[in-house]
C-alpha positions in Angstrom: 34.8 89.5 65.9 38.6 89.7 66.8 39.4 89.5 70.5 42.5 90.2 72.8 44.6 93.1 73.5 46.6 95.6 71.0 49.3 97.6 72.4 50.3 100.9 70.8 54.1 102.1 70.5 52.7 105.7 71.6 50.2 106.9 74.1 46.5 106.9 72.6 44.9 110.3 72.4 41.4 111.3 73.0 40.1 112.1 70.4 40.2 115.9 69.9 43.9 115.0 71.2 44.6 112.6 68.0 43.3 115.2 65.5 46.2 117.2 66.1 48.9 114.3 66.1 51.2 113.9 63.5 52.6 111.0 65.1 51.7 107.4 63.1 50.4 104.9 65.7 51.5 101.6 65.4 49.9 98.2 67.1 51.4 94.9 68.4 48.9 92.6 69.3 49.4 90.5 72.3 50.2 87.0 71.4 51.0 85.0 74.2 53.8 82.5 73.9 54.5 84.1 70.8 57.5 87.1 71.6 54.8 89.0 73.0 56.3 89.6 76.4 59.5 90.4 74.6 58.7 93.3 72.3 56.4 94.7 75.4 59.2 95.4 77.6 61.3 96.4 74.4 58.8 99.2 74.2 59.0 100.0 77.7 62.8 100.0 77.7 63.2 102.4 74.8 60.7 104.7 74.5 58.9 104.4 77.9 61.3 103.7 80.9 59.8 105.6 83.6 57.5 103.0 83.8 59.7 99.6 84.3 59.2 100.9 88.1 55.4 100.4 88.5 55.3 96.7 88.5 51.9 96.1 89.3 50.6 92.5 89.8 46.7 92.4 89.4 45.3 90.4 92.0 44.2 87.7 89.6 47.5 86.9 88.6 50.9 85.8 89.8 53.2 87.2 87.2 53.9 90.6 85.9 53.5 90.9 82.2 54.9 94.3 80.4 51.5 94.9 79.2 50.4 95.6 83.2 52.7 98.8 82.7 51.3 100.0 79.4 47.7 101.3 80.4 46.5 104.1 77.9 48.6 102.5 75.2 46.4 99.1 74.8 43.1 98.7 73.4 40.3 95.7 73.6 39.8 94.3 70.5 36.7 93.3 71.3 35.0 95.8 71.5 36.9 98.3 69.1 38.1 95.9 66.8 41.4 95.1 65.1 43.6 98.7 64.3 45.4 99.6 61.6 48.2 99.3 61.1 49.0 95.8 63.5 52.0 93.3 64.3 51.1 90.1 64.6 53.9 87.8 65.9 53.3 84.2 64.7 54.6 81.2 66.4 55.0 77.4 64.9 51.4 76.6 66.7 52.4 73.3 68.0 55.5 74.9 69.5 53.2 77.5 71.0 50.9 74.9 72.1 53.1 73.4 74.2 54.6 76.4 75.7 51.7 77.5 76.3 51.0 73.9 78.3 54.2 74.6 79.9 53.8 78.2 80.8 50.3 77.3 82.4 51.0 73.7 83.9 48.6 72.2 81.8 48.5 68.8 80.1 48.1 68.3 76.7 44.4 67.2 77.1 43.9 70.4 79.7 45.8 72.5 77.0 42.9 71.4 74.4 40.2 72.3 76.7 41.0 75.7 77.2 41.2 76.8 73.6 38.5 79.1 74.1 38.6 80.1 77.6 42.5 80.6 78.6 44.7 83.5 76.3 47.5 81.4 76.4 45.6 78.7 73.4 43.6 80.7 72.2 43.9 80.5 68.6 45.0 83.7 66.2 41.6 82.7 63.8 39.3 82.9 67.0 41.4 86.0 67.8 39.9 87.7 64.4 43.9 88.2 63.6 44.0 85.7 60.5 42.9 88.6 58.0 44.0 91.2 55.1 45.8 94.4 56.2 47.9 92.6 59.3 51.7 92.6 59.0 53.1 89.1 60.2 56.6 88.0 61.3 57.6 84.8 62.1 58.7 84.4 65.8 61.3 84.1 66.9 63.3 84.5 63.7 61.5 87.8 62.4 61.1 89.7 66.2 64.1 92.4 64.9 62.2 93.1 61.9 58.9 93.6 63.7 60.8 95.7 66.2 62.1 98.0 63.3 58.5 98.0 61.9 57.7 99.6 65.3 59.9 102.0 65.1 61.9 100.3 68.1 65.7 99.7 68.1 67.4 96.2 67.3 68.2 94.1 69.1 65.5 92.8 70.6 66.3 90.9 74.4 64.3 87.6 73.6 63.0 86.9 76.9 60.5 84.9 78.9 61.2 81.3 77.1 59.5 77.9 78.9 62.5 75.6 79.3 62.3 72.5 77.0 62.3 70.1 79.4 59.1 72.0 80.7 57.3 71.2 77.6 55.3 68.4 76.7 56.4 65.6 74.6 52.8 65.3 71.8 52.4 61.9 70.9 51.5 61.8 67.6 47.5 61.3 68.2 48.2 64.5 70.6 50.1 66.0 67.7 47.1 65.9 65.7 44.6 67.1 67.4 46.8 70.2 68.3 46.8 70.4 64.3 43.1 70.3 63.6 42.7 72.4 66.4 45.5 74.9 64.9 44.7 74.1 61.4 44.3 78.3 60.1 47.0 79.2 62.7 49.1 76.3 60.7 48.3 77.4 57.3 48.8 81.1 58.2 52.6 79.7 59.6 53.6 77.4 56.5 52.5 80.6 54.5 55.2 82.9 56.0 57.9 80.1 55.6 
């Protein structure tokens, strides 16, 4: 069962709507810590800029996030499953990891706890997005080509990074647990290499 948000690079229809479109609907799934935030506001910059103005916090969270500007264009996973075609961004894990630590003030040992509760660890196996038919680029290296593969312009602004110093230092027992806990999202990373 995957899990998480996709993000369309047009407006979904309803379905009588869609019937008549000749327009091919792409996905990027959200990946946090991952260039997510990045090709978000890339799509809001070039093909939707009327909305950068409706910066709209949900109460449940302190920072705005591209995706809180791009409602009718994202869908639940969860409950319709993974689309066709999708982006997946893929980050070194352990790098993610630890921005993700960074990004939610989290130790290493909090950072491991939350692998099933918190977005920002949640693993791309447990996400359902380890699986045929998904287009993967590497991140950070590959984000022009998954913009092209949108349909989007190059170059794309990499923003939103967590400051090294920011990140945890993994000691190697650390390390390793990260790894087994990672393990798929490794394989999946050494793969595109």
């Amino acid at each position: 069962m995957a899990k998480g948000i996709a993000v369309a690079t047009e407006k979904l229809l309803d379905e009588d709507e869609s019937k008549l479109s000749k327009i091919e609907i792409k996905y990027v799934a959200l990946i946090t810590r991952s260039g997510s935030y990045s090709i978000l506001n890339h799509v809001l910059t070039t093909k939707h800029p009327e909305r950068l103005t409706k910066k709209n916090i949900p109460e449940n969270q302190t920072r705005w996030h591209p995706v809180y500007s791009l409602a009718g264009y994202c869908i639940d996973m969860s409950t319709s499953g993974v689309p066709n075609p999708l982006a997946v961004m893929v980050r070194n894990p352990v790098e993610r990891f630890r921005s993700a630590c960074a990004r939610q003030n989290k130790t290493v040992e909090e950072g491991l706890g939350l692998l099933e509760s918190d977005v920002h660890f949640w693993p791309l196996k447990d996400m359902g997005l380890i699986a045929d038919g998904i287009v993967y680029f590497r991140f950070p290296d590959q984000i022009n080509d998954c913009s092209l593969w949108l349909g989007l312009p190059v170059p794309v602004p990499q923003e939103n990074e967590e400051p090294e110093e920011k990140k945890p230092v993994l000691l190697d027992e650390q390390e390793a647990a990260v790894r087994l806990a990672y393990a798929d999202d490794i394989a999946l990373w050494e793969s595109l290499q």
